[in-house]
C-alpha positions in Angstrom: 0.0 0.0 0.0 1.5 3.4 -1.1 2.5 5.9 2.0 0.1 8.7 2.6 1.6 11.9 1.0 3.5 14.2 3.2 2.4 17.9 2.9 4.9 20.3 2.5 4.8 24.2 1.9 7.6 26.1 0.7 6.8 29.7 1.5 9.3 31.8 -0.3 9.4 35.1 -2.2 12.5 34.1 -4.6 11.0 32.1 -7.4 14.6 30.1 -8.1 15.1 29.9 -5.0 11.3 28.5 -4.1 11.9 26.0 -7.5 15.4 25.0 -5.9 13.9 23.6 -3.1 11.0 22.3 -4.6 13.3 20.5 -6.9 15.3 19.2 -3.9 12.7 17.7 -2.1 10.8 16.1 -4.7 13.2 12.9 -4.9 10.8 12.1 -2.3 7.8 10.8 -3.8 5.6 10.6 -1.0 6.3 14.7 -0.9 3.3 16.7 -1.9 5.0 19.8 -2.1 3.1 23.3 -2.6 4.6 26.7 -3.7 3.9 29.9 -1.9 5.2 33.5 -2.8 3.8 35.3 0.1 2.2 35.0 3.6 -1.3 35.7 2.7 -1.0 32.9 0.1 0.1 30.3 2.5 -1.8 31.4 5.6 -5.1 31.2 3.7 -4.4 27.8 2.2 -3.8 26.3 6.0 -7.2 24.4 5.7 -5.2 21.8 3.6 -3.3 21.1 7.2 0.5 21.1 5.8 2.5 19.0 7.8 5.5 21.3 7.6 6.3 24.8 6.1 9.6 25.7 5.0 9.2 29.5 5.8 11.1 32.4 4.7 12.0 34.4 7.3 11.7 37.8 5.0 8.9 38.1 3.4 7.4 41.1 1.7 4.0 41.2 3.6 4.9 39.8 6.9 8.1 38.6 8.7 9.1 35.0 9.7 8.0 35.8 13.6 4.4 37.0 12.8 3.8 34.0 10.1 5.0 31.7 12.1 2.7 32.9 15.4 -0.1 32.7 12.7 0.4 29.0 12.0 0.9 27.5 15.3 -2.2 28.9 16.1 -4.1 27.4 13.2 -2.3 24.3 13.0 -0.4 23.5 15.8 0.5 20.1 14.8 2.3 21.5 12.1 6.6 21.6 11.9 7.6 25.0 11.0 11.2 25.3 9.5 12.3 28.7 9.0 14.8 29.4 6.2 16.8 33.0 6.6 19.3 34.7 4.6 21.1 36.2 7.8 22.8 34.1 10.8 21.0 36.0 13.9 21.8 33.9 16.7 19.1 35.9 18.8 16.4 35.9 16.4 17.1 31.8 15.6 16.9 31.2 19.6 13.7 33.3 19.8 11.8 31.4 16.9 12.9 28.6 18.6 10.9 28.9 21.7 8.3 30.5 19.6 7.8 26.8 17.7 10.3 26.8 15.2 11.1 23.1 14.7 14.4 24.4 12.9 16.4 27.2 11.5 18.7 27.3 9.2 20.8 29.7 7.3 20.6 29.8 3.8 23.9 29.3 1.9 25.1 26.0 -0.5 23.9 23.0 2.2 20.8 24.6 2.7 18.7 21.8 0.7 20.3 18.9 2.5 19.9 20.3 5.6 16.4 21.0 5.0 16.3 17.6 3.5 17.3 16.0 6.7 15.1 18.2 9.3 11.7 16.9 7.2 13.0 13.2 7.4 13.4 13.8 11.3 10.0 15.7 11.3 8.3 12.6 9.6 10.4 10.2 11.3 8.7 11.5 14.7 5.1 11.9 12.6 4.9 8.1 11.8 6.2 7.1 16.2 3.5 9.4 17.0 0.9 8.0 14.6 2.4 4.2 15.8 2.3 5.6 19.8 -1.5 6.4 18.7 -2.7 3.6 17.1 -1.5 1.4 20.1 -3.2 3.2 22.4 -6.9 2.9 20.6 -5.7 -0.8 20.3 -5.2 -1.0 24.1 -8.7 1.0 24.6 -10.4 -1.8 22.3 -8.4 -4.7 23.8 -9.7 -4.0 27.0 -13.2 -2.6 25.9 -16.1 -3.4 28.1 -17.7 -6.0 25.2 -15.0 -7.5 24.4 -12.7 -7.9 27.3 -14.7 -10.8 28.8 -16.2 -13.0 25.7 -19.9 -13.3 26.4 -23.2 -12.0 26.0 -25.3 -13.1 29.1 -27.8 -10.8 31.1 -24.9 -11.7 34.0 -22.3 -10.2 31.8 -24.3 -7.1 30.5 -24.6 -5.9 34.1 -21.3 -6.2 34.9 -20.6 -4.1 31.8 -22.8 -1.9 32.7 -20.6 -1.8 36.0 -17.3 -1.5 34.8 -18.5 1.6 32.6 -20.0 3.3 35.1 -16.6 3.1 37.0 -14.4 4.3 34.2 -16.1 7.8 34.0 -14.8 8.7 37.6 -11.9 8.1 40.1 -14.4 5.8 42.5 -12.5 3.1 44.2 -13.5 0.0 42.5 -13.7 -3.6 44.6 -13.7 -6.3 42.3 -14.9 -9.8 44.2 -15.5 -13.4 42.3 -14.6 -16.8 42.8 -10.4 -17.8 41.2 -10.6 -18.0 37.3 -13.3 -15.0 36.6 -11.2 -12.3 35.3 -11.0 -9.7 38.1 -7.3 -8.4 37.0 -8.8 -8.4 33.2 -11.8 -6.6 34.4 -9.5 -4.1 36.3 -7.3 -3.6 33.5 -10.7 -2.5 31.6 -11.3 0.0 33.8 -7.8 1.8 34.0 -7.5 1.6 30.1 -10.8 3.8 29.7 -10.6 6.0 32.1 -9.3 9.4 32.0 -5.8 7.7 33.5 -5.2 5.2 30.6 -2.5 7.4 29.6 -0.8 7.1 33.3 0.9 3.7 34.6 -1.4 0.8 35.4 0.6 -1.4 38.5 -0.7 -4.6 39.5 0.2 -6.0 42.9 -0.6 -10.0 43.8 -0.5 -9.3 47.8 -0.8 -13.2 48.2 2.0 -13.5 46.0 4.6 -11.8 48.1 6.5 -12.6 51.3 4.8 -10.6 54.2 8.2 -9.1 55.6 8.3 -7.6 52.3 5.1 -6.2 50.8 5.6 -2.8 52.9 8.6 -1.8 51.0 6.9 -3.3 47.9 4.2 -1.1 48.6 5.7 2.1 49.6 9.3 1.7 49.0 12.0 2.0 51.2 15.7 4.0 51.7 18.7 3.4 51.4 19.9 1.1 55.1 16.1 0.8 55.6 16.7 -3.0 56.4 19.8 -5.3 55.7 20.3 -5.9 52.2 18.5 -2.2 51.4 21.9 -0.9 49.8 19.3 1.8 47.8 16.3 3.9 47.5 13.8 1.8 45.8 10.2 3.7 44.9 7.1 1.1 45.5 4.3 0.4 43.5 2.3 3.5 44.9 5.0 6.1 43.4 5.4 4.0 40.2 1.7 4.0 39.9 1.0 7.8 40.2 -1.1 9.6 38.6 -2.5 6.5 37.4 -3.9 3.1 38.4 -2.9 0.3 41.2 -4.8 -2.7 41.4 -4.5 -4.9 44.7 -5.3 -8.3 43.6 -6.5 -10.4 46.7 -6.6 -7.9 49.2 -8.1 -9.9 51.5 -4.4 -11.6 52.4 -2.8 -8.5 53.4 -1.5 -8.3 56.9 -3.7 -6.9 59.4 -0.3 -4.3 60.5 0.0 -3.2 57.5 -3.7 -2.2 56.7 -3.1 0.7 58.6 -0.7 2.3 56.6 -3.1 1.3 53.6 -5.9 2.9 55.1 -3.3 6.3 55.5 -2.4 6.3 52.2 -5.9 6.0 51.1 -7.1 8.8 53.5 -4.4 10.8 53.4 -3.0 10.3 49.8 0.5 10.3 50.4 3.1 7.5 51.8 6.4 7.2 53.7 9.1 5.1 52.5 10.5 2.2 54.6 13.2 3.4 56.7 12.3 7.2 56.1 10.5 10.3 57.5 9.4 12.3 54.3 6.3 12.3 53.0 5.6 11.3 48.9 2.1 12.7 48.0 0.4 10.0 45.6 -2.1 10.6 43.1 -3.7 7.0 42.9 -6.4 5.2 41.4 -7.2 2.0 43.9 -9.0 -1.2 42.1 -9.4 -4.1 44.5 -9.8 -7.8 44.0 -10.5 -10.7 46.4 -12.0 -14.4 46.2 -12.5 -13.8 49.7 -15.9 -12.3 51.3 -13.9 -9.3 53.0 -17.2 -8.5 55.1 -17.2 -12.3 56.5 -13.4 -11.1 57.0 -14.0 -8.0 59.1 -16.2 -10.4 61.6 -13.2 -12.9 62.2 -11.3 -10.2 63.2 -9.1 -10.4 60.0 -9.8 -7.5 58.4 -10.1 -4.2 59.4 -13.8 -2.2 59.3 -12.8 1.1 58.6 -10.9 -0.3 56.0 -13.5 -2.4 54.4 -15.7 1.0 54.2 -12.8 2.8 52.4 -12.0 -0.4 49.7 -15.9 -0.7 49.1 -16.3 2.2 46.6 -18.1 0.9 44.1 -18.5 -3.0 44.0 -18.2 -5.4 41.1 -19.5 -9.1 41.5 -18.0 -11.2 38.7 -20.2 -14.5 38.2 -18.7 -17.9 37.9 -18.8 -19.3 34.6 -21.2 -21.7 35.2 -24.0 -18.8 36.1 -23.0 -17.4 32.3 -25.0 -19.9 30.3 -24.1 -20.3 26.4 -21.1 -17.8 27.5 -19.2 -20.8 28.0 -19.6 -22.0 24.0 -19.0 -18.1 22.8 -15.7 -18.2 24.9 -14.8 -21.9 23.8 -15.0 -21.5 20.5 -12.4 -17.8 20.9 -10.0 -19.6 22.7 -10.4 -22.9 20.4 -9.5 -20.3 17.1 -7.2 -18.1 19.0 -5.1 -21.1 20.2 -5.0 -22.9 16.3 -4.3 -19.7 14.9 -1.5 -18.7 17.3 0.1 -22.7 16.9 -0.6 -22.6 13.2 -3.2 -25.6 13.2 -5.4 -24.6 10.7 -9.5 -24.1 11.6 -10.6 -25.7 14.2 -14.8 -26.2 15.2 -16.0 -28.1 18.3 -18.6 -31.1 17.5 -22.2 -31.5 18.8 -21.5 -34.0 21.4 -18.1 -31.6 22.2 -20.2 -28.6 22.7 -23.0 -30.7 24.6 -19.8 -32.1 26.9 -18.8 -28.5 27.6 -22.2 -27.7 28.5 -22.8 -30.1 31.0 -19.3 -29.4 33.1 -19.7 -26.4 36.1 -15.7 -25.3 35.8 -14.5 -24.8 39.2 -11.5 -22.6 37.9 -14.1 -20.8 36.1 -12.6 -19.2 32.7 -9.2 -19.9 33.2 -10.3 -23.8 33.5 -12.4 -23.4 30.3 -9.1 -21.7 28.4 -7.0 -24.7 29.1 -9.4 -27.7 28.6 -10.2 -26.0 25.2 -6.6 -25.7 24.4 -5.2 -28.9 25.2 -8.6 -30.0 23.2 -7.4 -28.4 20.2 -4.0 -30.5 20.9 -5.9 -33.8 21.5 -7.7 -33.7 18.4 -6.8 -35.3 15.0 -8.4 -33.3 12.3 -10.2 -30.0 11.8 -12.9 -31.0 14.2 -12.6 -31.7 18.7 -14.3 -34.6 19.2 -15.9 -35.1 22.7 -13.2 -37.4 23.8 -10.6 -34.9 22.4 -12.1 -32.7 25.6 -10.7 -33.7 29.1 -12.8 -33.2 32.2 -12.0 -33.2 35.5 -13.9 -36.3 37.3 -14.7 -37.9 40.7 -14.8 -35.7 43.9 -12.9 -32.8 42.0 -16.0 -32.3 39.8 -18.3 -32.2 42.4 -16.9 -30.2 45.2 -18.4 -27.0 43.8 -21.8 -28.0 43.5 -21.7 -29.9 47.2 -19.5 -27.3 48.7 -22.0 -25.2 50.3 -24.4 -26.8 52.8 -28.3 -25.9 51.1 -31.1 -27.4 51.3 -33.3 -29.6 48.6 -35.1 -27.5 47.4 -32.2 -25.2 46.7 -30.3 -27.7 44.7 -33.0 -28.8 42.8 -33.7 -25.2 41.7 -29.9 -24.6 40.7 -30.0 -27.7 38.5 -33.4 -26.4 36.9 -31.5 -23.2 36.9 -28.3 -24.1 35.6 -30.0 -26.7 32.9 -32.3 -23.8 31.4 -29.1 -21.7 30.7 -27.5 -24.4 29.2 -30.6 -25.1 26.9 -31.4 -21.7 25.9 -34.3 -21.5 28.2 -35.9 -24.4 26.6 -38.6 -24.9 29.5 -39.9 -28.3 27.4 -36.5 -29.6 26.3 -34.8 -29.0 30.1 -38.3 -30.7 31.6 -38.0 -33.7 29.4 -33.8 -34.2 29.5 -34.6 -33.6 33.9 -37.6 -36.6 33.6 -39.7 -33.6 35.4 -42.8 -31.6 35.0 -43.0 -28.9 32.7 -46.0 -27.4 35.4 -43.0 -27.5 38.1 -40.7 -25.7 36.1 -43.8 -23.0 35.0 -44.5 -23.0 38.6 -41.1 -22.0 39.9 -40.8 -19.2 37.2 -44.2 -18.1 38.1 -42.9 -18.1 42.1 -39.6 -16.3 41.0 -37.1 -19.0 42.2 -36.0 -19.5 38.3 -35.0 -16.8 36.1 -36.0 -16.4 32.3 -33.6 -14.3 30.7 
C-alpha cells in the first residue's frame, strides 16, 4: 500500500530559490510539495493542514515571527522550519521557543539540511501516529464488550458496572470466585478512564512474602533493612497519577492495613526506613475471592478499611451462572489457540459442545481456556471430538456444587436453573432431558425462584 503523502509548503518570495527547493525535495515521492510567494498565500491555504512549512524568514507582507505565530495557532501540529538569509543567533533562539522546529541559514547546504530536518520531522510523525494507534488498540483490547467474551444478562450488568466506573476516580472492589477475570476486568477499567494514559501497576498481595510487601508497597531508603543498599520507589510512586490494582486484598497483613488505610485517607506515603512524605495521586481497584465482610467479623480485616475499599463493587459471576457464554468463549480460545500454533481451523462437535455444556468449571474461565486448548492438541483433524475434551472427574467435579451446605429444594432449583441456561431457556426440552414436569418448572418461574432471561 502506497504511504500517505506528506504535505509540505515552501513559503518563499524568490521564485529560483522556491523552485530549488522544490526540486530538492521532490526525490521524495511521497512529498506533496506546494509553492507559496507570500504569507497571505500560504496562511489562507492552512485548511489543507501542511505537515510542515519551510518558511522564509523575510517576506514582503509579513516577517518569519508574525507568520509563524499565525500557523501554530491554526495548525499546531504543524513543523515550521524557517529558512533566513542572515545568521542571527538571537532571532534563531527566539523562533525557537516560539515553535520553530528548525532554523537554518541559507547558503550552499541549505537543501540537505532542510532535507534531513523533514526526514526527522516525519520520522517522529509516523512514532506518534504508531504511539497512537496502540493506544486505541489498548482501549479496544480491553473494551467493556469485548474484554470478557460473552453475551449473558450476567455479563451485561457487569458491563454496565465497569462503565460506570471508568467515568470517575471511584474506588472500585472487584470480588468473584479464582478463574473470573477480576485483573482483566481491572485492567478495563484503568485503560478507559481518563488515567489510561498514566501507569497501570498490578500488585498480587498473596504473592509476596509478608516481611516484604511494605517496601513493595511504599518503598524503602537506602539502610532501611539489611540488604536495602538503595532507595527503591514502591508500586504507589510508580503508579502515580495512574492506576494500582491490589489483587487479593483480602491476604494483606492486618499491620499493615493501617498504613493502607493512611495512604488512602491521606494520599501520600512514607518510604520504609524514612521520615518524608511522597504525596500520591492514585487510582485503587481491589480484587478478592475472599468475602472481606465475613473477614472484618473474624477479626481479620479491618472495618474502617473495608468502608474505604468498598467504593463501588463489582461481583463477577462464575462461569457456570453465564449460560451459552461458555460456547462463545470456547469457541475464541479454540480459534485463537490454532491460529496462534498454526493448526489450521478448528470447530468443536455436537457432542463436544454438549460435553462443555454439562461441566460447572470450578477454575471458572481460566479452567475453560486450558481444557479447550489442550482440546485443540488432542484432536486429530479440523474437528474436537468429545473425547478430544478432558474433564476433571470424581470428587474434584463435584466439590463446587456440594460445597456449600443448602437445602433440597435449593439444589433442585440450581439444577433447573443451571439446565435452562445451558438449553437456551428451553422450558420443554430442560423438563423432558430432567424426567420432570414442565408445570413444576412454569411453577417455579411463576414463584420467581428461576429466572427467564
Amino acid at each position: 500500500m502506497k504511504n500517505p503523502a506528506f504535505k509540505i509548503f515552501i513559503v518563499e518570495d524568490d521564485v529560483w530559490y522556491s523552485e530549488l527547493l522544490e526540486y530538492h525535495l521532490s526525490a521524495n515521492p511521497d512529498y506533496e510539495l506546494t509553492k507559496f510567494h507570500s504569507a497571505k498565500d500560504c496562511l489562507s491555504s492552512l485548511y489543507l493542514r501542511p505537515h510542515v512549512v519551510t518558511l522564509d524568514y523575510s517576506l514582503p507582507d509579513k516577517n518569519g515571527a508574525e507568520v509563524l505565530k499565525r500557523i501554530k495557532e491554526q495548525c499546531p501540529d504543524t513543523q515550521v522550519v524557517v529558512i533566513s538569509g542572515q545568521e542571527d543567533v538571537a532571532t534563531a533562539v527566539d523562533l525557537l521557543k516560539k515553535g520553530a522546529y528548525d532554523y537554518i541559514v541559507k547558503d550552499e547546504d541549505t537543501p540537505e539540511r532542510l532535507w534531513m530536518a523533514i526526514s526527522k520531522i516525519r520520522e517522529n510523525a509516523s512514532l506518534r501516529q504508531e504511539i497512537a494507534q496502540l493506544r486505541e488498540q489498548i482501549g479496544q483490547k480491553y473494551d467493556f464488550t469485548n474484554f470478557i467474551t460473552g453475551n449473558s444478562e450476567a455479563m451485561k450488568r457487569v458491563y454496565a458496572l465497569l462503565d460506570r466506573a471508568a467515568r470517575t476516580n471511584i474506588t472500585v472492589s472487584i470480588s468473584g470466585e479464582t478463574g473470573t477475570g477480576k485483573e482483566l476486568a481491572a485492567k478495563a477499567v484503568h485503560y478507559n478512564s481518563s488515567r489510561k494514559k498514566a501507569p497501570y501497576v498490578a500488585v498480587n498481595v498473596a504473592a509476596i512474602p509478608r516481611e516484604l510487601i511494605e517496601s513493595e508497597l511504599f518503598g524503602h531508603e537506602k539502610g532501611a533493612f539489611t540488604g536495602a543498599l538503595s532507595r527503591r520507589l514502591g508500586r504507589f510512586e510508580e503508579a502515580d497519577k495512574g492506576t494500582i490494582f491490589l489483587d487479593e486484598i483480602g491476604e494483606l497483613d492486618i499491620t499493615l492495613q493501617a498504613k493502607l488505610l493512611r495512604v488512602l485517607q491521606e494520599r501520600e506515603i512514607t518510604r520504609l526506613g524514612g521520615n518524608s512524605v511522597v504525596p500520591v495521586d492514585v487510582r485503587i481497584i481491589v480484587a478478592t475471592h475472599k468475602n472481606l465482610a465475613d473477614e472484618v467479623k473474624k477479626g481479620n480485616f479491618r472495618e474502617d478499611l473495608y468502608y474505604r475499599l468498598l467504593g463501588l463493587p463489582v461481583q463477577l459471576p462464575p462461569l457456570r451462572e453465564r449460560g451459552g457464554d461458555v460456547l462463545v468463549l470456547a469457541k475464541t480460545f479454540l480459534q485463537d489457540f490454532a491460529r496462534e500454533n498454526s493448526l489450521g481451523k478448528k470447530t468443536f462437535s455436537a457432542a463436544a459442545q454438549e460435553k462443555l455444556l454439562s461441566y460447572p468449571y470450578p477454575g471458572n474461565v481460566r479452567e475453560l481456556k486450558a481444557i479447550v486448548e489442550l482440546s485443540a492438541v488432542m484432536a486429530d483433524g479440523n474437528q474436537v471430538q468429545a473425547d478430544d475434551v478432558v474433564l476433571a472427574t470424581g470428587a474434584d467435579r463435584e466439590a463446587p456444587f456440594l460445597a456449600q451446605e443448602k437445602t433440597l429444594r435449593a439444589y433442585t432449583t440450581e439444577i433447573i436453573q443451571r439446565f435452562l441456561n445451558n438449553y437456551s431457556h428451553n422450558v420443554l426440552l430442560v423438563a423432558d432431558k430432567l424426567d420432570i414436569g414442565k408445570s413444576t418448572i412454569y411453577r417455579m418461574i411463576q414463584d420467581k425462584e428461576l429466572k427467564i432471561e
